[in-house]
DRENBAFI-633788 format. One record per residue (C-alpha): residue in three letters; y, x, z; residue number from 0. Coordinates in nm, 3 decimals. Layout:
- aa,Y,X,Z,i
- ALA,Y,X,Z,NUM
...
END
This chain:
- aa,Y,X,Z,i
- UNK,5.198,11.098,1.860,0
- UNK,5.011,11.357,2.021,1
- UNK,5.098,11.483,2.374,2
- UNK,5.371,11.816,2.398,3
- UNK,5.249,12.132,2.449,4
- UNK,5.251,12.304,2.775,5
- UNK,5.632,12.394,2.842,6
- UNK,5.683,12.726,3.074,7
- UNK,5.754,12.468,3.347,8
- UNK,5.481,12.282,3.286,9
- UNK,5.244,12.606,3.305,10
- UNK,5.393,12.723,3.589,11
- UNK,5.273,12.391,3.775,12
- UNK,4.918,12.421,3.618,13
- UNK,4.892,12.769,3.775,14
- UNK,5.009,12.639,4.153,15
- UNK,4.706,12.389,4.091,16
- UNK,4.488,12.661,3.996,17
- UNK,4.595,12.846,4.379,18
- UNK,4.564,12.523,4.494,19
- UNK,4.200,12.531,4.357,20
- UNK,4.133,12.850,4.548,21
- UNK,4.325,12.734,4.875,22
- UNK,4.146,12.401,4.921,23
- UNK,3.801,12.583,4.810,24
- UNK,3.695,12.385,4.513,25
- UNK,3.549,12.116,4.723,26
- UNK,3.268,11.968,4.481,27
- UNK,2.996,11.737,4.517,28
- UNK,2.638,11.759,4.670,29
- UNK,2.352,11.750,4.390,30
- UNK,2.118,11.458,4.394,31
- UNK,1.738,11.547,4.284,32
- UNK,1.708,11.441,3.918,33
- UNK,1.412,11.172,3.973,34
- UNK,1.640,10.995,4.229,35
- UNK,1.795,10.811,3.941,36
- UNK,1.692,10.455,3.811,37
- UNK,1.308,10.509,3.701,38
- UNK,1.363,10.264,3.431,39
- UNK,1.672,10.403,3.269,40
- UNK,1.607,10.736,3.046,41
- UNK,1.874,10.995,3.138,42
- UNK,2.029,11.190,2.852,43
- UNK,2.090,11.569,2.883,44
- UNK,2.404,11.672,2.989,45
- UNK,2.659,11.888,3.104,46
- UNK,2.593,12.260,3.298,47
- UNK,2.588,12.116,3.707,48
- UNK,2.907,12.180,3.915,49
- UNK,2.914,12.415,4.204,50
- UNK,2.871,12.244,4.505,51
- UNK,2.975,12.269,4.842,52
- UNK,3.072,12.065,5.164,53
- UNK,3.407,11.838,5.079,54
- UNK,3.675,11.856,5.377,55
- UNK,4.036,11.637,5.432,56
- UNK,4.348,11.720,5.213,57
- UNK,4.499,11.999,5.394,58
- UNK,4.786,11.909,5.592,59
- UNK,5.119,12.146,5.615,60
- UNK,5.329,12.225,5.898,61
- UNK,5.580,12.021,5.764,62
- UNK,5.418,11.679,5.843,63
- UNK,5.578,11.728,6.167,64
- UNK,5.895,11.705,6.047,65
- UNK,5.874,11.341,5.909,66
- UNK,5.838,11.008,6.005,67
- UNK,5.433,10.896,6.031,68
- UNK,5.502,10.538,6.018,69
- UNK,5.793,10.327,5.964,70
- UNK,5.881,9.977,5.984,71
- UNK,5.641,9.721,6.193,72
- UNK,5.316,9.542,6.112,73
- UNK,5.315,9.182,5.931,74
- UNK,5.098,8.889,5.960,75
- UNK,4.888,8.796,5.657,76
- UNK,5.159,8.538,5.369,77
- UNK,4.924,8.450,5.103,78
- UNK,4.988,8.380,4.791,79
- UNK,4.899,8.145,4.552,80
- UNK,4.881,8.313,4.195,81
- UNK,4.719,8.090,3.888,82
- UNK,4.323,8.163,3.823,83
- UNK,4.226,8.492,3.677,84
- UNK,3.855,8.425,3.509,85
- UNK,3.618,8.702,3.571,86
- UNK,3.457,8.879,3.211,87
- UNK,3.063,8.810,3.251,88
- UNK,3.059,9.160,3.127,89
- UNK,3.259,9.333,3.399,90
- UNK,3.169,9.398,3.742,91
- UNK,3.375,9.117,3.927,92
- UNK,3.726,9.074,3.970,93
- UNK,3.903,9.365,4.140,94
- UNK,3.618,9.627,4.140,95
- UNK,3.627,9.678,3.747,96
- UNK,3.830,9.978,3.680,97
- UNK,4.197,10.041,3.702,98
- UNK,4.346,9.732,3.654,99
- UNK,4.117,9.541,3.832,100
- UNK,4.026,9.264,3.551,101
- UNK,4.020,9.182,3.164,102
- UNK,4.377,9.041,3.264,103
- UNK,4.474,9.385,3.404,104
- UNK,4.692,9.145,3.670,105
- UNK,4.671,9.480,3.948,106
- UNK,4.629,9.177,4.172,107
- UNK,4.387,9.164,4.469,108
- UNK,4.233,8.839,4.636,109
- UNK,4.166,9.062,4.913,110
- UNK,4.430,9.113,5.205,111
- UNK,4.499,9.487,5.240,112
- UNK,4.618,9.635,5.541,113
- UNK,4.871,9.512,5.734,114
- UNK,5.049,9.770,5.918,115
- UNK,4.844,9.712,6.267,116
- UNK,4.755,10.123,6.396,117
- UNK,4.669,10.213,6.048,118
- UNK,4.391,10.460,6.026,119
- UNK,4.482,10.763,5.753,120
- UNK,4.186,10.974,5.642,121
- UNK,4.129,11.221,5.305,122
- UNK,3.878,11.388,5.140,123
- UNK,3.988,11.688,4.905,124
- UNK,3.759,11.758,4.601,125
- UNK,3.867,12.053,4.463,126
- UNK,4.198,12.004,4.241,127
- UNK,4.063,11.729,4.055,128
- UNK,4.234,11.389,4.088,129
- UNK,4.052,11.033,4.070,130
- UNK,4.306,10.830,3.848,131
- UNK,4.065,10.526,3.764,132
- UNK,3.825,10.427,4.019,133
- UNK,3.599,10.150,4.034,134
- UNK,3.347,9.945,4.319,135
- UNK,2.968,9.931,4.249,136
- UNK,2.705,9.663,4.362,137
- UNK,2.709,9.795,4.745,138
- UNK,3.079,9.865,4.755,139
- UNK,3.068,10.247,4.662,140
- UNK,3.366,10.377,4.476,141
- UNK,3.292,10.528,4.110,142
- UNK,3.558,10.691,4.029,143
- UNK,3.681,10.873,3.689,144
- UNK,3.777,11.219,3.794,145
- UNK,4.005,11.487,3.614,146
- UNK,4.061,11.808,3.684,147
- UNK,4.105,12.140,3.482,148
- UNK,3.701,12.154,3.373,149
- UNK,3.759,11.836,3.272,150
- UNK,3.586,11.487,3.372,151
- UNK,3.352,11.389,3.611,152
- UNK,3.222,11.046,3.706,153
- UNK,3.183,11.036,4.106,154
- UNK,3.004,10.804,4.335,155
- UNK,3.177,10.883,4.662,156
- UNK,3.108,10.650,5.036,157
- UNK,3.379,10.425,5.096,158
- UNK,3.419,10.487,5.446,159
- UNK,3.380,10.906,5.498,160
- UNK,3.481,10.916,5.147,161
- UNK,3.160,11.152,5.108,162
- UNK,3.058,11.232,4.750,163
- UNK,2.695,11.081,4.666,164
- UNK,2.655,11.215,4.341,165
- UNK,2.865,11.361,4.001,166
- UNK,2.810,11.364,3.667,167
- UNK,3.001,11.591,3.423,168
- UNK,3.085,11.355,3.156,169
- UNK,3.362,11.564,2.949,170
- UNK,3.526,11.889,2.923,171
- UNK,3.823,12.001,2.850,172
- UNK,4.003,12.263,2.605,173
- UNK,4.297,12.424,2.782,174
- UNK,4.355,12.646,2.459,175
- UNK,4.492,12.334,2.274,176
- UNK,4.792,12.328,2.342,177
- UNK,4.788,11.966,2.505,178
- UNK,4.918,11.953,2.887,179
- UNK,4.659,11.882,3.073,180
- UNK,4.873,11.687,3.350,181
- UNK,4.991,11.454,3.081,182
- UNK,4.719,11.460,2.823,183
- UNK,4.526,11.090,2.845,184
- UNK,4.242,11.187,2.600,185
- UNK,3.908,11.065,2.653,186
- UNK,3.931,11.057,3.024,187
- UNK,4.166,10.798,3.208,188
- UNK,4.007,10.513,3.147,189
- UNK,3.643,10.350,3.200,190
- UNK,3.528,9.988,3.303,191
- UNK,3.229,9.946,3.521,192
- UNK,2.976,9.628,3.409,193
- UNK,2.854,9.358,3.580,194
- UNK,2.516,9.582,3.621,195
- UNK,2.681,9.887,3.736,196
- UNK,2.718,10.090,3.431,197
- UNK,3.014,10.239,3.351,198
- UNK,3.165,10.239,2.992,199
- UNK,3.370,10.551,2.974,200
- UNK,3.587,10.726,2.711,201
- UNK,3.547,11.096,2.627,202
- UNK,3.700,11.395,2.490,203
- UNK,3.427,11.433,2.184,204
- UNK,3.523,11.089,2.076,205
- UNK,3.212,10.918,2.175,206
- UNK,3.167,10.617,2.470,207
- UNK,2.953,10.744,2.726,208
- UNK,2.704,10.484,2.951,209
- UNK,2.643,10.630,3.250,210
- UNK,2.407,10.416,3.461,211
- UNK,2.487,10.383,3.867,212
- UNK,2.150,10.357,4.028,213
- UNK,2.062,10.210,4.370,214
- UNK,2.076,10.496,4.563,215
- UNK,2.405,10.624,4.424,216
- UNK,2.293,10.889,4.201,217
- UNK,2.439,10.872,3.832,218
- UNK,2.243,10.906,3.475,219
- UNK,2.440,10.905,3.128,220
- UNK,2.174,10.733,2.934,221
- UNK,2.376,10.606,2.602,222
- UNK,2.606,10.764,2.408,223
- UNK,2.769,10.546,2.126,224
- UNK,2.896,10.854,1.877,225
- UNK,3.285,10.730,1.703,226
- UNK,3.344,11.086,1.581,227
- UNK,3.278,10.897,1.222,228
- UNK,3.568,10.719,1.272,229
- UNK,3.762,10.850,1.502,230
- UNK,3.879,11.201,1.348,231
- UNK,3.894,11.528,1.471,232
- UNK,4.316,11.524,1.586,233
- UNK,4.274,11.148,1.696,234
- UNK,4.136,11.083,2.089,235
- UNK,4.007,10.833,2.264,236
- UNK,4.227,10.637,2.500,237
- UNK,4.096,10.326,2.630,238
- UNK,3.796,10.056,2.642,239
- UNK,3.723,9.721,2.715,240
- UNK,3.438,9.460,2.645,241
- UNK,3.520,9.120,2.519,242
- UNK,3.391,8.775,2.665,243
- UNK,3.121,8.847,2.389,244
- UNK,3.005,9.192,2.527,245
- UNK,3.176,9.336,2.247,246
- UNK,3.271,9.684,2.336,247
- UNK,3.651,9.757,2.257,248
- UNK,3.823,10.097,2.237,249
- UNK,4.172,10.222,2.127,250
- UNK,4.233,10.541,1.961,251
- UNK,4.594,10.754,2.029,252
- UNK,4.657,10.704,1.680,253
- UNK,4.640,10.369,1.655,254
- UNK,4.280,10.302,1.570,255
- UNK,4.127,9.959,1.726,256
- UNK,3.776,9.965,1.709,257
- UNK,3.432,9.789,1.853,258
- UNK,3.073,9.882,1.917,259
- UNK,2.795,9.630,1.934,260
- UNK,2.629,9.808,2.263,261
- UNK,2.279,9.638,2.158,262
- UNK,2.286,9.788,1.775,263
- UNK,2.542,10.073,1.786,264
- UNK,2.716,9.894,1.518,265
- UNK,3.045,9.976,1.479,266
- UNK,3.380,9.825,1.340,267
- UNK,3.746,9.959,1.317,268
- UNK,4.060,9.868,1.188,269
- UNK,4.349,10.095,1.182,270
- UNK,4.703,10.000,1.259,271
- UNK,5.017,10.095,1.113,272
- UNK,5.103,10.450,1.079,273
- UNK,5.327,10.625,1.335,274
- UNK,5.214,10.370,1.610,275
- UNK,5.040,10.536,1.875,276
- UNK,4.822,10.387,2.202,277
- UNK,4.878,10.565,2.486,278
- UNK,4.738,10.247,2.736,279
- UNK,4.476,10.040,2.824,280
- UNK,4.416,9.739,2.650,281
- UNK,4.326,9.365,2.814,282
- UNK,4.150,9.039,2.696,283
- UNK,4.090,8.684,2.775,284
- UNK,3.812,8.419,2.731,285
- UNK,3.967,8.264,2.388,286
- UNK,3.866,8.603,2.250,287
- UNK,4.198,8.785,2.206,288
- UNK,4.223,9.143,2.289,289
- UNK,4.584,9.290,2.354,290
- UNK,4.736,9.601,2.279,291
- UNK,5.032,9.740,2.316,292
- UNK,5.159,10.033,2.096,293
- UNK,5.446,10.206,2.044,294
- UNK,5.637,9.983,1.880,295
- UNK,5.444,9.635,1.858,296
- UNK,5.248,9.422,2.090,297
- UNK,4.930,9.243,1.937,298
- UNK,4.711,9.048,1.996,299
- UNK,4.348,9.114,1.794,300
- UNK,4.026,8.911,1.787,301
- UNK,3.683,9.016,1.622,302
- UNK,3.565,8.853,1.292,303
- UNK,3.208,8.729,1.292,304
- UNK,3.063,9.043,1.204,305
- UNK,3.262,9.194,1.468,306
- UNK,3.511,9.339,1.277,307
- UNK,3.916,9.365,1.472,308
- UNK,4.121,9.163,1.291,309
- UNK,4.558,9.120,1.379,310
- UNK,4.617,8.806,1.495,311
- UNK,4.947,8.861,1.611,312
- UNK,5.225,9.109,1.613,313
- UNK,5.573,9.114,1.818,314
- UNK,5.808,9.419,1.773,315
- UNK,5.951,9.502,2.035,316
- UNK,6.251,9.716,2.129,317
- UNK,6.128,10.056,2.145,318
- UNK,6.502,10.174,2.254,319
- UNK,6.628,10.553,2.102,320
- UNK,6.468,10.822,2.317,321
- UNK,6.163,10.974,2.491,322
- UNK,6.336,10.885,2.855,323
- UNK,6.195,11.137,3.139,324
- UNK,5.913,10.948,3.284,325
- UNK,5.745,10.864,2.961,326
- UNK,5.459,10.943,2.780,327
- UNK,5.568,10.803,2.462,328
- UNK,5.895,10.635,2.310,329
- UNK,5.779,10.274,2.372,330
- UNK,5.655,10.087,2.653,331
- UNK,5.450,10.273,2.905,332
- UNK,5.260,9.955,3.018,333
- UNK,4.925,9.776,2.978,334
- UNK,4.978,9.410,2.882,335
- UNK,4.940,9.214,3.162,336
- UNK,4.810,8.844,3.119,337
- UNK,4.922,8.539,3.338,338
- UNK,4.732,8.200,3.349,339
- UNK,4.636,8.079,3.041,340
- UNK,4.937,8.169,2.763,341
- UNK,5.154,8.436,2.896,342
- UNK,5.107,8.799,2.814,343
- UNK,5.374,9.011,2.955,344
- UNK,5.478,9.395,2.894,345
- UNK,5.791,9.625,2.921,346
- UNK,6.001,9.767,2.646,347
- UNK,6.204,10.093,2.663,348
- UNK,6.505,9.944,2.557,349
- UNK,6.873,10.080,2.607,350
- UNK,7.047,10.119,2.800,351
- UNK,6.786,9.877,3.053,352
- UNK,6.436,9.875,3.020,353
- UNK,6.333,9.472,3.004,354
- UNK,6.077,9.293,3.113,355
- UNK,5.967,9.040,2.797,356
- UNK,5.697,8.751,2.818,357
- UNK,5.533,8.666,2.500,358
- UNK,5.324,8.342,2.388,359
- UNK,4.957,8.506,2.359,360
- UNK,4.782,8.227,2.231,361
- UNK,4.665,8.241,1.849,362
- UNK,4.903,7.893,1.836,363
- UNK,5.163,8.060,2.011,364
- UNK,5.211,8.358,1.761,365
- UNK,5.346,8.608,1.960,366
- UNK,5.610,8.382,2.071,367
- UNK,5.930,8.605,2.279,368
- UNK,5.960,8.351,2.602,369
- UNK,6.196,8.551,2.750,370
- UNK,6.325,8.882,2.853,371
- UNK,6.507,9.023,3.179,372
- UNK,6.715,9.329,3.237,373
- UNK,6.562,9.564,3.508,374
- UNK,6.635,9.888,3.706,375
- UNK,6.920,10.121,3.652,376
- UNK,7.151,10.147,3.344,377
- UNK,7.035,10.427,3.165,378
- UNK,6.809,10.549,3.416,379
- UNK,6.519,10.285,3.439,380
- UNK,6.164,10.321,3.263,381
- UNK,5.815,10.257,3.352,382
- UNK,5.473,10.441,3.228,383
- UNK,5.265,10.174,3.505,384
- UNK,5.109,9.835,3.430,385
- UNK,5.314,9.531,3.586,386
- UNK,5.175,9.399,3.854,387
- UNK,5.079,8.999,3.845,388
- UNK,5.178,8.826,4.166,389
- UNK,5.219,8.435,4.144,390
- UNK,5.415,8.313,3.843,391
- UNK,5.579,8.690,3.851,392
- UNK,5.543,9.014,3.739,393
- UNK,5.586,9.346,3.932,394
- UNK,5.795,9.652,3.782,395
- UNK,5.821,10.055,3.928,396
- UNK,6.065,10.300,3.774,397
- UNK,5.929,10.609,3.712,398
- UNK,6.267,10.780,3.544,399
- UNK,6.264,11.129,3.593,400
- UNK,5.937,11.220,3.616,401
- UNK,5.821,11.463,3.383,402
- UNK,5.534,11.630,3.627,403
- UNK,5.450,11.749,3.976,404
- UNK,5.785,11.981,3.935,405
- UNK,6.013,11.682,3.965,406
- UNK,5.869,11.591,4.353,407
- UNK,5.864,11.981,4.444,408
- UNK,6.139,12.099,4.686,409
- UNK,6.275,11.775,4.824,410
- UNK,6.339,11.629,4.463,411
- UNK,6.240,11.285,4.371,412
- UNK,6.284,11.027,4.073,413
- UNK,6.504,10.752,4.061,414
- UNK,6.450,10.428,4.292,415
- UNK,6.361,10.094,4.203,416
- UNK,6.077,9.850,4.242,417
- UNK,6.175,9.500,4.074,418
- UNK,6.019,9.120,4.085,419
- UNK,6.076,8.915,3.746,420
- UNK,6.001,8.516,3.833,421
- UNK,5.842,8.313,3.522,422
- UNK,5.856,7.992,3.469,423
- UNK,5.839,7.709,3.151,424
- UNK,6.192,7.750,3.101,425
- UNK,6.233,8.141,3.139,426
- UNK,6.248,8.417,3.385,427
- UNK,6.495,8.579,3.584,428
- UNK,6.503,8.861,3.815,429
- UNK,6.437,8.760,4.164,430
- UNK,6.473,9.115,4.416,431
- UNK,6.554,9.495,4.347,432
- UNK,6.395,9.706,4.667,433
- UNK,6.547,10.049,4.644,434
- UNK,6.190,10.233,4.704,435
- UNK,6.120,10.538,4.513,436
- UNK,5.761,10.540,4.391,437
- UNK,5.748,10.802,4.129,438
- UNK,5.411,10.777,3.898,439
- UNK,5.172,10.532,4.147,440
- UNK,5.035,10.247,3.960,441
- UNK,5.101,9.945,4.238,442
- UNK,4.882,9.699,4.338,443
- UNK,4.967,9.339,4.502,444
- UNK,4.717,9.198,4.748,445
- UNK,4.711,8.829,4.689,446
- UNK,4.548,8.805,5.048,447
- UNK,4.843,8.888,5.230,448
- UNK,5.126,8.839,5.012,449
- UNK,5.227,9.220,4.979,450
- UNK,5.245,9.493,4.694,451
- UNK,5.181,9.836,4.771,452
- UNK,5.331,10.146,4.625,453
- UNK,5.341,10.503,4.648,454
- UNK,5.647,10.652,4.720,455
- UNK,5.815,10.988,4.776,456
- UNK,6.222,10.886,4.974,457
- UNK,6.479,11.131,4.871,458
- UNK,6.591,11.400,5.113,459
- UNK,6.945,11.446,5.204,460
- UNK,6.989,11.766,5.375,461
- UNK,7.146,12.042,5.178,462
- UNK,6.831,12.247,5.287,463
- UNK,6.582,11.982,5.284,464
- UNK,6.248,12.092,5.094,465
- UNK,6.025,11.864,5.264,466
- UNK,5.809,11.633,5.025,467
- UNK,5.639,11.368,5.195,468
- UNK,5.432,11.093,5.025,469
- UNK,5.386,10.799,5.174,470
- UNK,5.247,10.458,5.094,471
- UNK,5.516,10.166,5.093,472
- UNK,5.385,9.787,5.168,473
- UNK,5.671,9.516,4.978,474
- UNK,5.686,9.155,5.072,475
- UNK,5.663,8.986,4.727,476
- UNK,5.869,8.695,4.821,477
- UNK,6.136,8.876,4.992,478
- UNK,6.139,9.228,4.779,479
- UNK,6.183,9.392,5.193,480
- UNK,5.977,9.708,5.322,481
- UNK,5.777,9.607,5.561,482
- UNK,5.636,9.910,5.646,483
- UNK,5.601,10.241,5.515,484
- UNK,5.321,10.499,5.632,485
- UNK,5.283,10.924,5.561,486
- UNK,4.949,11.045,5.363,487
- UNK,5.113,11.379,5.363,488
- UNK,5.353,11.670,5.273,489
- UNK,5.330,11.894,4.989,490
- UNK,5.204,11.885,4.627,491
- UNK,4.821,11.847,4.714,492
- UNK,4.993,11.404,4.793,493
- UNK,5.121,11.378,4.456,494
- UNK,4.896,11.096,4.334,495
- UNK,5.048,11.166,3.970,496
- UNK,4.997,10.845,3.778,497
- UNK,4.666,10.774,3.938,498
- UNK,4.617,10.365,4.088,499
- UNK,4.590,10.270,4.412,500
- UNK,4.289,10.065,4.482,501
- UNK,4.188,9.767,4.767,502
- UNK,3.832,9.822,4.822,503
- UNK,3.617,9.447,4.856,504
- UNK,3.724,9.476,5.280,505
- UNK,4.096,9.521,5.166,506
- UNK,4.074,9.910,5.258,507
- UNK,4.318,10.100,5.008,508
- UNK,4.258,10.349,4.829,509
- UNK,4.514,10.642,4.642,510
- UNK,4.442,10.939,4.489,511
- UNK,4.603,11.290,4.467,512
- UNK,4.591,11.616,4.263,513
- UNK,4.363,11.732,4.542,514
- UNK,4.139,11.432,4.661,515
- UNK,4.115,11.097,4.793,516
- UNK,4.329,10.898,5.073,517
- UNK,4.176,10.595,5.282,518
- UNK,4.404,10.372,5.472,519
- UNK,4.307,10.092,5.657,520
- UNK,4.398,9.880,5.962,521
- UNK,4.294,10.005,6.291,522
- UNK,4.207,9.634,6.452,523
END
């Protein structure tokens, strides 16, 4: 399936982001001197530099007055106990990897995030260009996978003034396609970042792009692994991954499942069923097994000796009888999320409840259906987020009704629901139901403190009420209660649509918006 083509509605949005381009100046990022980079890594050519000029906060609006800054009441530090996530040699460690924080993609944090005590709020706007997937280098920087209308740029940004080091132009993008550029996840959502801070990132020529993080924070793209041979012209890249081998994988939007041998450039593909499309990431374990998710099947896939993807498994799932409004694609809108040492867990987008289903991952196991659970509203419940792993649980968000920045404009938000499914050897069940709106964030559960954080936009009541604020929302996992909820902002420049929020390694959290980046963190 490929992605809809810009709708009048749609369009009109892109055009308020192109004002908001103007209004907020095109912040961009200072150049670094080309033989700053790593002496000993051989920089390829690339793309015509960005403008650059001085990045400043996300503008505020009048209108901030006019909400609450802080709700609810601080709360002392619950860990949790959650079974062993191994670290890939081949990542950068656990939690500073890329979107989903591991090769488990458990959105899980060892780290306590903030806990409510005179939190600190502070932004940086770069231009309209929006940070989806970020990662944490050697030193702690954030490398983050930026999109915007030009297309992609890899950023190295400071963690604290949230600064911009360096940028790289890795991608651009066609706006005469016909694909919607708020919705389109071609070739630049996803990237992982090493365990020798290189970053592995997908692009919109079809090739995987190396781009090498140096010691002083400047950026070189110094290997490009071509898959246009492969891949063809009306197929994208979506998604990569390395195995516990170093493999490289990658997933194609039509269904392609593929590896690259980084050392020889060799590389291997096998093609899945036709009319099942990938439009997430993909996760792996240490037996070998790679997992994807596609439109209608979840499978698990491990690489014959010369490298080669092979199906080990496949599990249908329900795939329900409509595109619901939220969605990307009729199927599930989640990466598969791994649990100890058998259970890989996704959604479906069945009717008229979405479910939560746990599956048997192990090449024994088969693909084995443990159990399913009912979640969020009838007929008016989906999710396009990862779960997030939090003990012997999983994490769901509805994100009905979203269908782009228009659905949060003008007091309007999506339907509520944020939902904790317990596992155990005998089954699951559904434990809470908070009534939170959160309508596209990707949430993240800090491990450290026993909370999950989401982004969330309340409904507004008043008959005249066109206020949009944005705040983020910190859960108790074991109780499903708000503990506290605090503002980022009002307006469209807070919308983080679909991008993660993050826990740096000191438990500072991270979101970003159509215009920037937000820092939050305890004030002490």
């Amino acid at each position: 399936m490929k992605p809809a083509p810009i709708r009048p509605r749609r369009l009109a949005v892109v055009v308020v982001l192109v004002a908001l381009t103007t209004a907020l100046g095109a912040a961009k990022v200072p150049a670094v001197a080309a033989d700053a980079a790593d002496p000993d890594v051989p920089a390829l050519p690339g793309l015509p530099a960005l403008p650059t000029v001085p990045g400043l906060p996300i503008p505020s609006l009048p209108t901030d007055l006019l909400v609450p800054r802080f709700q609810g009441a601080p709360v002392p530090a619950q860990p949790l106990e959650h079974p062993g996530i191994p670290r890939n040699p081949h990542l950068a460690p656990n939690g500073a990897s890329g979107m989903h924080n591991d090769a488990y993609s458990s959105d899980a944090y060892a780290v306590s995030g903030p806990l409510g005590n005179r939190l600190r709020v502070t932004s940086a706007s770069y231009g309209v260009r929006e940070c989806a997937t970020i990662a944490f280098d050697s030193q702690g920087r954030i490398v983050g996978l930026c999109g915007g209308l030009e297309g992609f740029v890899m950023m190295v940004i400071d963690p604290v003034s949230l600064e911009p080091i360096d940028q790289l132009q890795i991608s651009s993008r066609n706006l005469l396609s016909g694909a919607n550029p708020l919705s389109d996840i071609c070739g630049g959502t996803y990237f992982f970042l090493d365990d020798a801070d290189r970053a592995v990132v997908t692009t919109t020529d079809r090739s995987l792009a190396e781009v090498q993080v140096a010691a002083d924070g400047s950026l070189a793209r110094v290997t490009d692994h071509d898959l246009s041979a492969v891949v063809p012209e009306d197929d994208c890249l979506v998604a990569t991954m390395p195995d516990w081998d170093g493999r490289v994988w990658w997933v194609s939007q039509d269904g392609r499942v593929g590896t690259v041998d980084r050392g020889t450039g060799e590389v291997a593909v096998h093609q899945l069923p036709a009319g099942e499309g990938i439009f997430n990431s993909i996760s792996g374990d240490e037996t070998g097994g790679i997992y994807v998710v596609t439109t209608h099947a979840l499978y698990r896939l491990d690489a014959d000796e010369a490298g080669t993807p092979e199906v080990t498994w496949r599990q249908a799932y329900d795939r329900g009888t409509r595109l619901k409004p939220g969605m990307l694609s009729q199927g599930s809108g989640t990466t598969p999320t791994l649990i100890g040492d058998r259970w890989v867990v996704i959604a479906d987008n069945a009717d008229p409840r979405t479910r939560v289903v746990v599956y048997d991952r192990t090449r024994e196991g088969g693909g084995a259906e443990l159990c399913s659970v009912p979640v969020l509203p009838d007929n008016a419940g989906t999710t396009e987020n990862s779960l997030v792993a939090a003990g012997n649980s999983v994490i769901i968000e509805n994100n009905y009704g979203y269908a782009g920045p228009q659905s949060t404009l003008l007091g309007r938000t999506t339907i509520p629901g944020i939902a904790r499914v317990m596992i155990g050897p005998g089954g699951c069940h559904l434990a809470w139901t908070n009534p939170s709106v959160a309508p596209t964030s990707v949430p993240k559960a800090s491990l450290g403190n026993g909370l999950v954080y989401a982004y969330t936009k309340p409904p507004r009541t008043g008959l005249l009420d066109v206020v949009d604020p944005w705040y983020v929302t910190a859960i108790d996992i074991r109780t499903g209660r708000t503990a506290w909820s605090v503002l980022t902002g009002t307006g469209i420049q807070w919308n983080n649509h679909y991008s993660s929020i993050s826990l740096g390694p000191d438990g500072t959290l991270y979101v970003a918006t159509l215009a920037g980046l937000v820092r939050i963190a305890d004030g002490g």
